[in-house]
C-alpha positions in Angstrom: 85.2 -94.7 -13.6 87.0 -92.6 -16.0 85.4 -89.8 -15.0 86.5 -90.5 -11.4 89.7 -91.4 -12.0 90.1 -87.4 -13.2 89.1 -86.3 -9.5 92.2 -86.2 -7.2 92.6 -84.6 -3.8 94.6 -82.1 -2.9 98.2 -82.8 -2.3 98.7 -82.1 1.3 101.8 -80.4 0.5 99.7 -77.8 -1.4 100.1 -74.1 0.2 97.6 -72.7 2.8 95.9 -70.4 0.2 94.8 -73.0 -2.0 92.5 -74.1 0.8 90.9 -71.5 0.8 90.3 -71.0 -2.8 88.1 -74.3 -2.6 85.9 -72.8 0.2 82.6 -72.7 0.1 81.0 -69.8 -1.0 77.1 -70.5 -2.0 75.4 -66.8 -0.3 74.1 -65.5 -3.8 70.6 -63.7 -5.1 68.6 -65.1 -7.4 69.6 -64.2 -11.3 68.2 -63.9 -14.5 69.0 -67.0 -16.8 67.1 -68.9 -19.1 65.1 -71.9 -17.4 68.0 -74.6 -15.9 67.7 -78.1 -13.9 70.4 -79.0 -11.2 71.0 -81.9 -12.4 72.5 -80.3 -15.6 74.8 -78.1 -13.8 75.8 -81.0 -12.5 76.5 -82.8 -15.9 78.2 -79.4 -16.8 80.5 -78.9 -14.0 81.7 -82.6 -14.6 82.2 -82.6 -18.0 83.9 -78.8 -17.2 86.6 -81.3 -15.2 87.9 -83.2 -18.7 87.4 -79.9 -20.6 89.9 -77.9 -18.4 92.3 -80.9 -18.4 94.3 -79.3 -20.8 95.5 -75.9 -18.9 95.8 -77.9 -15.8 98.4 -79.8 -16.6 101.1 -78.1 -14.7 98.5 -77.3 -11.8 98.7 -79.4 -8.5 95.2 -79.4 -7.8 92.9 -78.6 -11.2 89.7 -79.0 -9.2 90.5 -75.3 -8.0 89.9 -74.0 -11.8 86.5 -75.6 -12.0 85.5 -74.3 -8.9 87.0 -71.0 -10.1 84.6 -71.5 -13.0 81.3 -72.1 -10.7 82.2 -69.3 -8.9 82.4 -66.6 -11.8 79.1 -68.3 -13.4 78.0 -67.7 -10.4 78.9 -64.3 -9.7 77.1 -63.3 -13.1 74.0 -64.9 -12.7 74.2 -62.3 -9.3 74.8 -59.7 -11.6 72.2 -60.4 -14.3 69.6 -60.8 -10.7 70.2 -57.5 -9.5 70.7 -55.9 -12.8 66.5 -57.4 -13.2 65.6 -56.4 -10.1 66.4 -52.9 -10.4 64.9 -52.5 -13.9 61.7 -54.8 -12.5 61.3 -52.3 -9.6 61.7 -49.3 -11.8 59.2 -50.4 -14.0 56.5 -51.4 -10.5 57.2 -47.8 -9.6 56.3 -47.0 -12.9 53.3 -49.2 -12.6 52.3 -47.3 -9.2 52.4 -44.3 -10.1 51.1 -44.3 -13.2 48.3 -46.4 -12.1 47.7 -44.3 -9.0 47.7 -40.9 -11.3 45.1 -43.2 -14.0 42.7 -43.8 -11.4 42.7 -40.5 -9.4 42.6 -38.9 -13.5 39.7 -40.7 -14.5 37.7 -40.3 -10.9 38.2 -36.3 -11.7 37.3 -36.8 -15.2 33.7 -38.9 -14.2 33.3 -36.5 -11.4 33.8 -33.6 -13.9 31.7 -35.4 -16.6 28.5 -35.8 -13.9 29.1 -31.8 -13.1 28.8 -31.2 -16.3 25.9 -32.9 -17.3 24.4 -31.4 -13.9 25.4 -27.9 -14.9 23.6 -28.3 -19.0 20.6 -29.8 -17.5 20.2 -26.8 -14.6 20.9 -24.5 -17.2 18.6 -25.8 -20.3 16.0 -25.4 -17.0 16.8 -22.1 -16.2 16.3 -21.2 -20.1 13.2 -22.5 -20.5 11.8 -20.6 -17.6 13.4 -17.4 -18.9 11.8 -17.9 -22.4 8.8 -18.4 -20.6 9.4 -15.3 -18.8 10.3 -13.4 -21.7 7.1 -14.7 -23.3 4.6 -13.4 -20.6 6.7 -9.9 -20.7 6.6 -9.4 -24.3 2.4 -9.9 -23.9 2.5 -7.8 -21.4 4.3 -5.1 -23.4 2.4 -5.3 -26.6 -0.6 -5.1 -24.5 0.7 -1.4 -22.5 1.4 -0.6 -26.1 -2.0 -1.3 -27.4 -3.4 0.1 -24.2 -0.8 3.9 -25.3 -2.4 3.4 -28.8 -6.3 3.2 -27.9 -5.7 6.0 -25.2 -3.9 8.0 -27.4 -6.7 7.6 -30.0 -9.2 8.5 -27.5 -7.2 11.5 -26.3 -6.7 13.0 -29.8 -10.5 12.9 -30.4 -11.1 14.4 -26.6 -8.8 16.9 -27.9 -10.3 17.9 -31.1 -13.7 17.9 -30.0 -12.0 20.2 -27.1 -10.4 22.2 -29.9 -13.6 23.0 -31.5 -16.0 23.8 -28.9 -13.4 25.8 -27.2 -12.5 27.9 -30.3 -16.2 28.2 -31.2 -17.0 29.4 -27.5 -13.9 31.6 -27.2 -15.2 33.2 -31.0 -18.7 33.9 -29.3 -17.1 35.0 -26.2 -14.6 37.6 -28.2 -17.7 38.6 -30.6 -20.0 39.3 -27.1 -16.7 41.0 -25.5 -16.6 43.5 -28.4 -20.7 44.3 -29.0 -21.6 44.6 -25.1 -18.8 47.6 -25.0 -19.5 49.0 -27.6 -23.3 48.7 -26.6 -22.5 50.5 -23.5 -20.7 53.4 -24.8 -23.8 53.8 -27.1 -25.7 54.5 -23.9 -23.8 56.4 -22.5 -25.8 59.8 -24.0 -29.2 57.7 -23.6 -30.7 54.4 -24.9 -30.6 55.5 -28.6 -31.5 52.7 -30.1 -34.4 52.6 -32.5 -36.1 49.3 -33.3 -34.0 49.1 -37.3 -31.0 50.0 -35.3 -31.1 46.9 -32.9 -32.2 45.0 -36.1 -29.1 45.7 -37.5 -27.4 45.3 -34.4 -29.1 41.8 -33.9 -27.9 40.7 -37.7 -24.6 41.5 -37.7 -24.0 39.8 -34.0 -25.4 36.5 -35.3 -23.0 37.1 -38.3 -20.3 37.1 -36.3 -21.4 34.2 -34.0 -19.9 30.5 -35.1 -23.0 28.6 -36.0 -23.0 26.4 -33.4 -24.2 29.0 -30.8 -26.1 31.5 -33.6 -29.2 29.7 -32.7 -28.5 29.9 -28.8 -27.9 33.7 -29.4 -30.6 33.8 -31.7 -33.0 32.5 -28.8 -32.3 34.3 -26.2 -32.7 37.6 -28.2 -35.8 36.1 -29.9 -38.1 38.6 -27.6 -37.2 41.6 -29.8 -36.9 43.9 -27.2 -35.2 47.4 -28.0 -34.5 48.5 -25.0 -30.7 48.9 -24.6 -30.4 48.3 -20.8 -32.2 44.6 -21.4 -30.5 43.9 -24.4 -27.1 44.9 -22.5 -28.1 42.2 -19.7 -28.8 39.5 -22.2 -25.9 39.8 -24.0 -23.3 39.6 -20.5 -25.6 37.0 -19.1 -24.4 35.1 -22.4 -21.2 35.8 -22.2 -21.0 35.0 -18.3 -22.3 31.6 -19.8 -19.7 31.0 -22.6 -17.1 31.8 -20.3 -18.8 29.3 -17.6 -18.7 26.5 -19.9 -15.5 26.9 -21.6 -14.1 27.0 -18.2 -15.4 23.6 -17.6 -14.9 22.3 -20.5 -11.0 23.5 -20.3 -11.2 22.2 -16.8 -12.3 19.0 -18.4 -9.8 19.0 -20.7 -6.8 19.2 -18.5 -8.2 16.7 -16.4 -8.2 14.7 -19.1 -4.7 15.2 -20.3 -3.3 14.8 -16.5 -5.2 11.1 -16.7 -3.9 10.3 -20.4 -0.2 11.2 -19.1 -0.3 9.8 -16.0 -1.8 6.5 -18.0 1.0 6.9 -20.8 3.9 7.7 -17.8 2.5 4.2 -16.4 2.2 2.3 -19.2 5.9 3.3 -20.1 7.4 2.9 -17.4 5.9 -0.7 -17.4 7.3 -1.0 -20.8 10.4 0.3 -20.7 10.8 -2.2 -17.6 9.4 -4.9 -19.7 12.1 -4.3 -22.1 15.0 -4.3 -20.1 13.6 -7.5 -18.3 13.8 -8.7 -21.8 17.1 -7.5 -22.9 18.4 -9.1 -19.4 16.8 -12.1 -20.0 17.6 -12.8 -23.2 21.6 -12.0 -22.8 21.4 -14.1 -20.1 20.0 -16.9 -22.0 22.5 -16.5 -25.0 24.8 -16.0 -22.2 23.8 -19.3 -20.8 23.6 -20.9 -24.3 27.3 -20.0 -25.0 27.7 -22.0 -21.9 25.8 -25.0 -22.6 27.7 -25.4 -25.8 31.1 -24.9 -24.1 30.5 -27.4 -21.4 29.3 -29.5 -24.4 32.2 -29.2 -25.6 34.1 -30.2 -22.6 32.2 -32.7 -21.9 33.2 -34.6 -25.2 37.2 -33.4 -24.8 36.8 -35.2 -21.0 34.9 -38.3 -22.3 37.8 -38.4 -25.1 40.4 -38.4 -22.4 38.6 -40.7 -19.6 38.2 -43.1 -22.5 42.2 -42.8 -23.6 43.1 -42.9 -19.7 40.6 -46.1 -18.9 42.6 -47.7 -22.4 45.7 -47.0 -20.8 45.1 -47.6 -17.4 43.7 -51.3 -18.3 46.6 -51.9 -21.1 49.4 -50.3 -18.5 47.8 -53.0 -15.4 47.8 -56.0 -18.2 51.7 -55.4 -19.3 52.5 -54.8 -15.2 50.9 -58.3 -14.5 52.8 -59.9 -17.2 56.2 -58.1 -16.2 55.5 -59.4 -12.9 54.9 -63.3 -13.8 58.0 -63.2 -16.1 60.4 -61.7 -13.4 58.9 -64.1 -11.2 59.9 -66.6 -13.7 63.1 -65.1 -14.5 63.7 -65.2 -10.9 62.7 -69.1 -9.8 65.2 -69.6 -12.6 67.9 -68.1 -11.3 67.3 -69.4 -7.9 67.4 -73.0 -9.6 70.3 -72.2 -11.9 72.4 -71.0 -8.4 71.3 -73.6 -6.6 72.7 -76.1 -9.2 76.0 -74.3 -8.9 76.1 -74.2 -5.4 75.5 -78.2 -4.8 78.1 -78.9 -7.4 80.4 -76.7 -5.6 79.5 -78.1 -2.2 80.3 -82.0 -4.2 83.6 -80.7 -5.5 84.6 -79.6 -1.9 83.6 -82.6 0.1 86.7 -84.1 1.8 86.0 -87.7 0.3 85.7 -86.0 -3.2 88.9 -84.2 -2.8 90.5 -87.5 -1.3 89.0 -89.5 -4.2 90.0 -86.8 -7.1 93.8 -86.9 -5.5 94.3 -90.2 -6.4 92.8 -90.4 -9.6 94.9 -87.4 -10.9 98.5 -88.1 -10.9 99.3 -88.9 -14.3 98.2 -85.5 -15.8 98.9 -86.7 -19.3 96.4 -89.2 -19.3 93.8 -86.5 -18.5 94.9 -84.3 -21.7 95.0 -87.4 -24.0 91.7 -88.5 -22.1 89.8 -85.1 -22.6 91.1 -84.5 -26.2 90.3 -88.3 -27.4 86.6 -88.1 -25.9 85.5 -84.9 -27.1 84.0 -85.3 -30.5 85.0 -83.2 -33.7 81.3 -81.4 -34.0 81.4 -80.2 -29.9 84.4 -79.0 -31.0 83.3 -77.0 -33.7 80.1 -75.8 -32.1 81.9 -74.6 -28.9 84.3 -72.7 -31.6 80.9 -71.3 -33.3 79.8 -70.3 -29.7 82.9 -69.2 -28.2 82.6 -65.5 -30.0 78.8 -64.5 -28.6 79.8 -65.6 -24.8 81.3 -62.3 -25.2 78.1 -60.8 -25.4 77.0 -60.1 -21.2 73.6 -60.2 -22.2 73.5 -64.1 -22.7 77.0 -65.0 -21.0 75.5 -66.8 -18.0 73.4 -69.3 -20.3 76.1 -69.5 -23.2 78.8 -70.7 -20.3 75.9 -73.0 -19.4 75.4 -74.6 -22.9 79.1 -74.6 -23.4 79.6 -76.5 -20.2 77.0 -79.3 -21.1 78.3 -79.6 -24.7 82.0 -80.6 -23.4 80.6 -83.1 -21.7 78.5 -84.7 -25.0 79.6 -88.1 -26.3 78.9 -88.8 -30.2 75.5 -89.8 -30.5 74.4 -87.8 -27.3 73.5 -84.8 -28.7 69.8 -84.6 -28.7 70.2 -83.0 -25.2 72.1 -80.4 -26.2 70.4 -79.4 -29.5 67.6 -79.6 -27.2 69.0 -76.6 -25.2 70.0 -75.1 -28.4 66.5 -74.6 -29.6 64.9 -73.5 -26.2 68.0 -71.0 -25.8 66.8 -69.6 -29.4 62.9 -69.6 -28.4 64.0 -67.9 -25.2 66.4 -64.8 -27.4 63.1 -64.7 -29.8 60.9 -64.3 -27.5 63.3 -61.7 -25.3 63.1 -60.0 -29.0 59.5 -60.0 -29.4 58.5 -58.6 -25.9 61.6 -55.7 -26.6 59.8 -54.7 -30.1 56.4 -54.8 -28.3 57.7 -52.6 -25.6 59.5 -50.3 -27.8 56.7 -50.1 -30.2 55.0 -49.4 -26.8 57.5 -46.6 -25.7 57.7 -44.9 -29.2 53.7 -44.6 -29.3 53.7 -43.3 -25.8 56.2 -41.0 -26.2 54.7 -39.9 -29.3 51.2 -39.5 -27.8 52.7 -37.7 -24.7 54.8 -35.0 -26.4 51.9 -34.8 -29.6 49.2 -33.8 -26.2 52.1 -31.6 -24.7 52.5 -29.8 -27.6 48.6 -29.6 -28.1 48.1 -28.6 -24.4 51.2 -25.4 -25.1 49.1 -24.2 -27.8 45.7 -24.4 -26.2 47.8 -22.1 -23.6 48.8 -19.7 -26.1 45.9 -19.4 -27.7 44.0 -18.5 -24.2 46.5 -16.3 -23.7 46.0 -14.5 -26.4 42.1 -14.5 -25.9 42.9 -13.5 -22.3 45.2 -10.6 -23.5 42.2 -9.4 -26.2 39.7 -9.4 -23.2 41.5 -7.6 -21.3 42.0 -5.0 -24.2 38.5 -5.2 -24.4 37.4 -4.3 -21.5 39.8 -1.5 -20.8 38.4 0.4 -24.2 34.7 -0.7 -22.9 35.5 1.2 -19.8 37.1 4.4 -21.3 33.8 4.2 -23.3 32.1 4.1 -20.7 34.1 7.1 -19.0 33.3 9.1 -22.1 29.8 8.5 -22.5 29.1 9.1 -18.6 31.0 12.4 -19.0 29.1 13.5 -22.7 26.0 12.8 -20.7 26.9 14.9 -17.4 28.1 17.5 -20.3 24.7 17.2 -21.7 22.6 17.4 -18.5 24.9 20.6 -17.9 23.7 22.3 -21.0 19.9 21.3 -20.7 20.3 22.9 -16.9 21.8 26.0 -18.1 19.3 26.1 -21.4 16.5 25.7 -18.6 17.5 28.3 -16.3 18.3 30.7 -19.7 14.5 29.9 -20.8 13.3 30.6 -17.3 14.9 33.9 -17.3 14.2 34.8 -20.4 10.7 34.0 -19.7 10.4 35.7 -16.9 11.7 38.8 -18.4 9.1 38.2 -21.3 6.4 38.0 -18.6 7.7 41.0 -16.9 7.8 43.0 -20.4 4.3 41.8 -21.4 3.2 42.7 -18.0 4.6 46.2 -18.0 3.1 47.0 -21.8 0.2 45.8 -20.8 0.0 48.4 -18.0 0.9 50.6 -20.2 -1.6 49.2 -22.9 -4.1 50.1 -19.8 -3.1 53.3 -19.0 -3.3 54.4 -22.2 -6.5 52.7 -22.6 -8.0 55.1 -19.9 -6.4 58.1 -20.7 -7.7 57.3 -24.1 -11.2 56.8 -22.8 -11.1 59.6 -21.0 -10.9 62.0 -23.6 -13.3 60.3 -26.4 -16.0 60.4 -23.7 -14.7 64.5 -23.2 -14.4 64.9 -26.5 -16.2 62.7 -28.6 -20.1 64.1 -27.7 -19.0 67.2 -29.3 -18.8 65.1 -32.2 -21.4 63.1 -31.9 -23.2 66.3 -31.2 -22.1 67.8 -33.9 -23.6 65.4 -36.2 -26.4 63.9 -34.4 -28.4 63.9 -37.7 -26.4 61.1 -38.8 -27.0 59.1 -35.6 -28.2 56.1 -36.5 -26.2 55.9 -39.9 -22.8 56.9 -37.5 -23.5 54.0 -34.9 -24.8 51.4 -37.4 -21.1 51.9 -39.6 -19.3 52.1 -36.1 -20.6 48.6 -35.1 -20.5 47.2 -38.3 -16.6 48.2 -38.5 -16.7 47.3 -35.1 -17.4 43.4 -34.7 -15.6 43.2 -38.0 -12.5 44.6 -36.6 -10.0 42.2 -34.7 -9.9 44.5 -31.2 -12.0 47.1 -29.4 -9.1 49.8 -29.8 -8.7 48.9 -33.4 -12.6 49.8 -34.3 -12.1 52.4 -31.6 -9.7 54.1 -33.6 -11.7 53.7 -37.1 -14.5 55.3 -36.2 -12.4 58.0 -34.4 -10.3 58.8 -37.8 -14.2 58.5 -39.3 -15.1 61.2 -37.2 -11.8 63.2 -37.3 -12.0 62.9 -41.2 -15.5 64.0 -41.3 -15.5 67.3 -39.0 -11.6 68.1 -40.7 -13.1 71.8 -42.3 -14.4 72.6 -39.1 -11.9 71.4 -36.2 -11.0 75.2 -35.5 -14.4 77.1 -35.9 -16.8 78.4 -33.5 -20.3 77.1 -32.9 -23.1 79.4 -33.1 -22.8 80.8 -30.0 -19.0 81.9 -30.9 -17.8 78.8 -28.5 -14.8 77.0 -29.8 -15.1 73.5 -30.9 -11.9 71.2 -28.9 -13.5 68.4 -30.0 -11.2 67.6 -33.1 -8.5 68.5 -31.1 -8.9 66.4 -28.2 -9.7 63.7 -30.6 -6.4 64.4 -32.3 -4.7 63.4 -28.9 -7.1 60.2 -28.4 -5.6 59.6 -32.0 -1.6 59.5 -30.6 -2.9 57.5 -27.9 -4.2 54.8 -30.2 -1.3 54.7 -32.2 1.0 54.3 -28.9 -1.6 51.7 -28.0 -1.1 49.7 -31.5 2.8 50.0 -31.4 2.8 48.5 -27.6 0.3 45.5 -29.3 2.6 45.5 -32.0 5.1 45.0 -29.6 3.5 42.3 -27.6 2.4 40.4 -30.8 6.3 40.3 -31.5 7.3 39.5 -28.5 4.6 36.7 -27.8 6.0 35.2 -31.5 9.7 35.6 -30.6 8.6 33.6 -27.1 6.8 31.1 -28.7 9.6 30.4 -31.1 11.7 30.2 -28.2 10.0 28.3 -26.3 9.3 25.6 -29.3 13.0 25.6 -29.9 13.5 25.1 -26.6 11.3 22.2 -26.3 12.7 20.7 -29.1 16.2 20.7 -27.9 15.0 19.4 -24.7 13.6 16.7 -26.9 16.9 16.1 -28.9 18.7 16.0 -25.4 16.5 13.7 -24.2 16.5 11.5 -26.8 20.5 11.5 -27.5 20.7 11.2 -23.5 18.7 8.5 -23.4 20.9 7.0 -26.4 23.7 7.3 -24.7 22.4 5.7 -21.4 20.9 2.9 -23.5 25.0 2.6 -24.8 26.3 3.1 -21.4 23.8 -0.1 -20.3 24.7 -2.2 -23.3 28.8 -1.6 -22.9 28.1 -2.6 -19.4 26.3 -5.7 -20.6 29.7 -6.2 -23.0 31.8 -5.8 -20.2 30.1 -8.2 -17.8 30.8 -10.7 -20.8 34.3 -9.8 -21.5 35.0 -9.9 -17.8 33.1 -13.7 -17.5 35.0 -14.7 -21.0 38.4 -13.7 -18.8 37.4 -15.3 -16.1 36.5 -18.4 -17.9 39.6 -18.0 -19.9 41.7 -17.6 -16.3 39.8 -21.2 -14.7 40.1 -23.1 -18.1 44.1 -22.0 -17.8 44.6 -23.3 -14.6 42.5 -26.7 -15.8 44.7 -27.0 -18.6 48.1 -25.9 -16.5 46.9 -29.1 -14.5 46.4 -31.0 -17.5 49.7 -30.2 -18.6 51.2 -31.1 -15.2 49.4 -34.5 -15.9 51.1 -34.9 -18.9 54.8 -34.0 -18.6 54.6 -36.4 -15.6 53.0 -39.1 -17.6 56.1 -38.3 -20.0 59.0 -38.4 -16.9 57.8 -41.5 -15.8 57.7 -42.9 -19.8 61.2 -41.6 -20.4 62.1 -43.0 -17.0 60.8 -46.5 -18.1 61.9 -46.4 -21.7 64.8 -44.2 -22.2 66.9 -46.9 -21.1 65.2 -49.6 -23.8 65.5 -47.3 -26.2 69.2 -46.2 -26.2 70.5 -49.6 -26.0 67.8 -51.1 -28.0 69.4 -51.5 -31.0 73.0 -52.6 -29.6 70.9 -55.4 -27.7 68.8 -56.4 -31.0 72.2 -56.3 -32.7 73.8 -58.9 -29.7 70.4 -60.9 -30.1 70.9 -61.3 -33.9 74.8 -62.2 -33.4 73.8 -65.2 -30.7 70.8 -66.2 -32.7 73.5 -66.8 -35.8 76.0 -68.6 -33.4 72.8 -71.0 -32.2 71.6 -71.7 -35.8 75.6 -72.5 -36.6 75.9 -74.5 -33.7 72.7 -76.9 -34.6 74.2 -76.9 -37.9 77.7 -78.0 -36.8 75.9 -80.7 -34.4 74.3 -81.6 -37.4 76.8 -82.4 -39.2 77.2 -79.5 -41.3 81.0 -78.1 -42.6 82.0 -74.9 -42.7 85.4 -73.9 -44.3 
């Protein structure tokens, strides 16, 4: 009754405006507040009647301030609703995108994992069956080496048993070469021979035969025949047969050597391929092992990373959920809380309220002693306590609430109250505790984010500086390259023009020992010519010493190393022999040329030796040519060959260097991705937490302030005195 005796009506000679004030105006969206009922706005807005009593004292209708009061609680619960709707669908778009990025993130990293794991397996395949390879090739080229060695073995004794029986059948030929001339120039003035002539003859061939034909020799003139003409056939039909046989047998020989280097040629070339099949495959299986061990490595980076992202992803969809039940919360509250203020409004303004309230109002002191008698001493106190953190926006909407309900406590009533005391301090605590978690959230995030930025910027450096050295790298290879392909077409220059400076100079040789030798023969028959015209006289002369004269001229002979050389002995024998008589007439007062004309035959031989002389040099000085030659063809073989075999391997180097930049370029762009990844995941965490974090302290700071002015107020309701 009290209570309605404080509601009056509006005097009806109250102006326009003031009708209006008391309107209704309920259109509101729902706000953020602690949990409310209706019924205690209710309570609140009539106890709110007695506690304005005292400022409306002068008013005509007071009912207009505690709508006034509804209204602007009101207005900031609308406030604190939109305020939590746009942070709530900051942090969704957060959750989207985020989320969306996660899942997309980790899809790539599985798929990248699988390809991986595809990739090490195919390629742990592909070096097995290259080992294998390389396995059957390196038999295969031990056994062409073995196959070179046996061959070569074979050859060398081919060759020395060559060796031999050629030089013993080219001694036998020369030995036959000089005794069957020398034979026939015997005959020339009749078969002379007597039987100890040919003896000697016979003993001093076989002397000079090697002993490996003595005894064929020795057969064949076994008959002891003297007569010159037979012995003169046996002797060329033996050397017709030495010659035969060496010819075959050199025949033979060349044969042979064509086969052993045609063999060798093979056999090398199948090594040499062998080799660089196994040079190839072994790059490309440390090539492929470099690979294996980098996608190793990947693999555990992107297993480290899908298993972060999955952690985050599941954390970042539990803390969405639960943002999304408390605004939901947060929200029904609000709508409860406006609700309540809108049906107390709609009360206040019902015609029969403002009739009722009319009447009850008129004596305004009664409503001051009224409201000031029945408020007790502690309310009073705790509503002092409180009255400081209502200007804190953060809780102003529930503080206005508690305040309302505790003008309206009686002594002995305040159970309810305290009651809304405690849940308003669970509420701040817990407010607390989820802004430390999030922070604590934010700051680890944030900490993470910038920690892999930074991480990811010097994993670009770093390839960037790789990237830079294998470019260097292969821009030296290549001007190595250049110069070694130009020292080798240097080199293939100077072996040409060596080559065509051998093949002239061995032409001229061949010319020159051509032209002596035609001179050697021209000589030779001049020569001839005379000893036959001039060397009977001699013979003539002193034909007593026949057999003595032609025994010491063969004997000299087929120890001498030429025919021209014995030739001339036995010519200065002669010369020496008949030197008191070269210019005195025979018996029948003829004059005796014969010393003379041997005297000429005499400056032929010498001509004849300095030409051999001549030849022997120039055969020596073409030999020596010809070996240095070779040699240097050797030595530019084998340096061209080194420097093909360096061209080949700084190729191989390049193809690396050029696959490590490549690699280097592709894992660059993966981490540019990456990085993209991450300053997003960083926008999107500043965007969300910024914010918190700026105005988390000030906030914590409010928090602490109300918290203080709730324990105070319990105290005060308590009973508890401050002075």
């Amino acid at each position: 009754d009290s209570v309605g005796r404080l509601l009056a009506p509006c005097p009806s000679t109250a102006p326009p405006q003031e009708g209006k004030v008391l309107g209704r105006r309920t259109t509101c969206s729902p706000p953020f507040v602690g949990p409310s009922a209706a019924m205690q706005l209710k309570l609140a807005v009539l106890g709110a009647v007695g506690a304005q009593a005292s400022f409306l004292e002068h008013t005509k209708n007071p009912i207009r301030k505690v709508v006034d009061l509804l209204q602007k609680l009101g207005k900031e619960i609308e406030d604190e609703s939109s305020k939590a709707k746009k942070m709530y669908n900051k942090y969704m778009c957060y959750c989207d995108t985020n989320t969306a990025s996660l899942e997309k993130d980790i899809e790539e990293e599985k798929e990248h994992i699988s390809e991986l794991e595809a990739n090490m397996k195919e390629l742990s395949g592909q070096n097995a069956q290259l080992e294998a390879e390389i396995q059957d090739a390196q038999e295969s080229l031990e056994a062409n080496k073995k196959t070179i060695a046996e061959a070569t073995v074979m050859r060398n004794n081919e060759a020395a048993q060559y060796a031999s029986e050629s030089s013993e059948l080219k001694d036998s030929i020369a030995a036959l070469a000089k005794a069957i001339p020398a034979l026939k120039k015997g005959m020339e003035n009749g078969s002379f021979l007597q039987a100890s002539t040919w003896l000697t003859v016979q003993q001093q061939l076989l002397a000079a035969l090697p002993q490996k034909q003595r005894a064929v020799v020795a057969s064949e003139l076994q008959s002891g025949s003297t007569d010159s003409g037979q012995i003169l056939g046996v002797l060329e039909q033996m050397k017709e047969s030495f010659e035969s046989t060496l010819a075959s047998a050199t025949e033979e020989e060349q044969e042979a050597i064509n086969t052993f280097n045609q063999l060798v040629g093979a056999k090398t070339d199948e090594i040499n391929a062998a080799s660089t099949a196994i040079e190839d495959k072994e790059a490309r299986i440390a090539k492929q092992k470099q690979q294996i061990g980098d996608d190793t490595e990947d693999k555990e980076d992107t297993e480290v990373a899908l298993e972060a992202d999955e952690s985050y992803l599941q954390k970042l969809s539990k803390d969405c959920k639960e943002a999304t039940n408390t605004y939901e919360e947060e929200s029904k509250a609000r709508a409860d809380e406006l609700a309540g203020i809108a049906e107390a409004i709609k009360i206040l303004n019902d015609d029969d309220t403002l009739e009722l309230l009319k009447k009850s109002m008129s004596d305004s002191s009664f409503i001051q002693r009224s409201a000031e008698t029945s408020r007790p001493r502690e309310v009073q106190r705790a509503l002092e306590v409180l009255a400081p953190a209502r200007a804190n926006p953060l809780y102003r909407g529930q503080l206005s609430l508690l305040m309302l309900s505790m003008k309206v406590t009686h002594r002995g009533h305040f159970d309810a109250v305290k009651k809304m005391v405690y849940k308003m301090i669970d509420n701040v605590k817990k407010e607390q505790a989820e802004q430390d978690e999030k922070k604590n959230f934010c700051d680890a995030e944030i900490k993470d984010g910038e920690t892999k930025e930074a991480s990811k910027k010097s994993d670009q450096k770093l390839i960037a500086q790789r990237a830079e050295q294998a470019q260097e790298n292969v821009k030296t290879i290549k001007e190595e390259i250049k110069m070694l392909t130009k020292e080798i077409k240097e080199l293939d220059a100077a072996v040409k023009e060596a080559t065509e400076t051998r093949q002239q100079k061995n032409a001229e040789f061949q010319k020159e020992t051509a032209d002596k030798n035609a001179a050697v023969d021209l000589l030779r028959k001049a020569k001839s010519v005379l000893a036959k015209t001039f060397g009977a006289s001699l013979l003539q002369k002193h034909q007593t010493k026949d057999a003595q004269a032609l025994d010491e001229m063969f004997g000299s002979f087929v120890q001498m190393d030429t025919v021209e050389e014995a030739e001339s002995a036995q010519l200065d024998q002669f010369l020496d022999s008949s030197s008191s008589s070269q210019a005195q007439p025979d018996q029948a007062g003829k004059k005796n040329n014969g010393a003379a004309g041997m005297s000429i035959v005499n400056v032929l031989q010498q001509l004849i030796g300095d030409l051999n002389a001549e030849l022997a040099e120039g055969k020596a000085t073409e030999a020596a040519e010809q070996k240095a030659y070779e040699e240097l063809m050797a030595d530019s073989q084998e340096t061209r060959a080194a420097k093909a075999k360096d061209i080949t391997d700084k190729e191989e180097e390049q193809a690396t260097e050029e696959q490590v930049l490549e690699e280097l370029e592709s894992a660059s762009d993966d981490l540019g991705e990456e990085l993209k990844s991450v300053k997003a995941k960083l926008d999107a965490l500043h965007e969300q937490c910024d914010f918190l974090l700026k105005q988390y302290d000030d906030q914590k700071k409010a928090r602490n302030e109300v918290l203080e002015s709730l324990h105070q107020s319990i105290a005060v309701l308590n009973g508890a005195k401050f002075d």
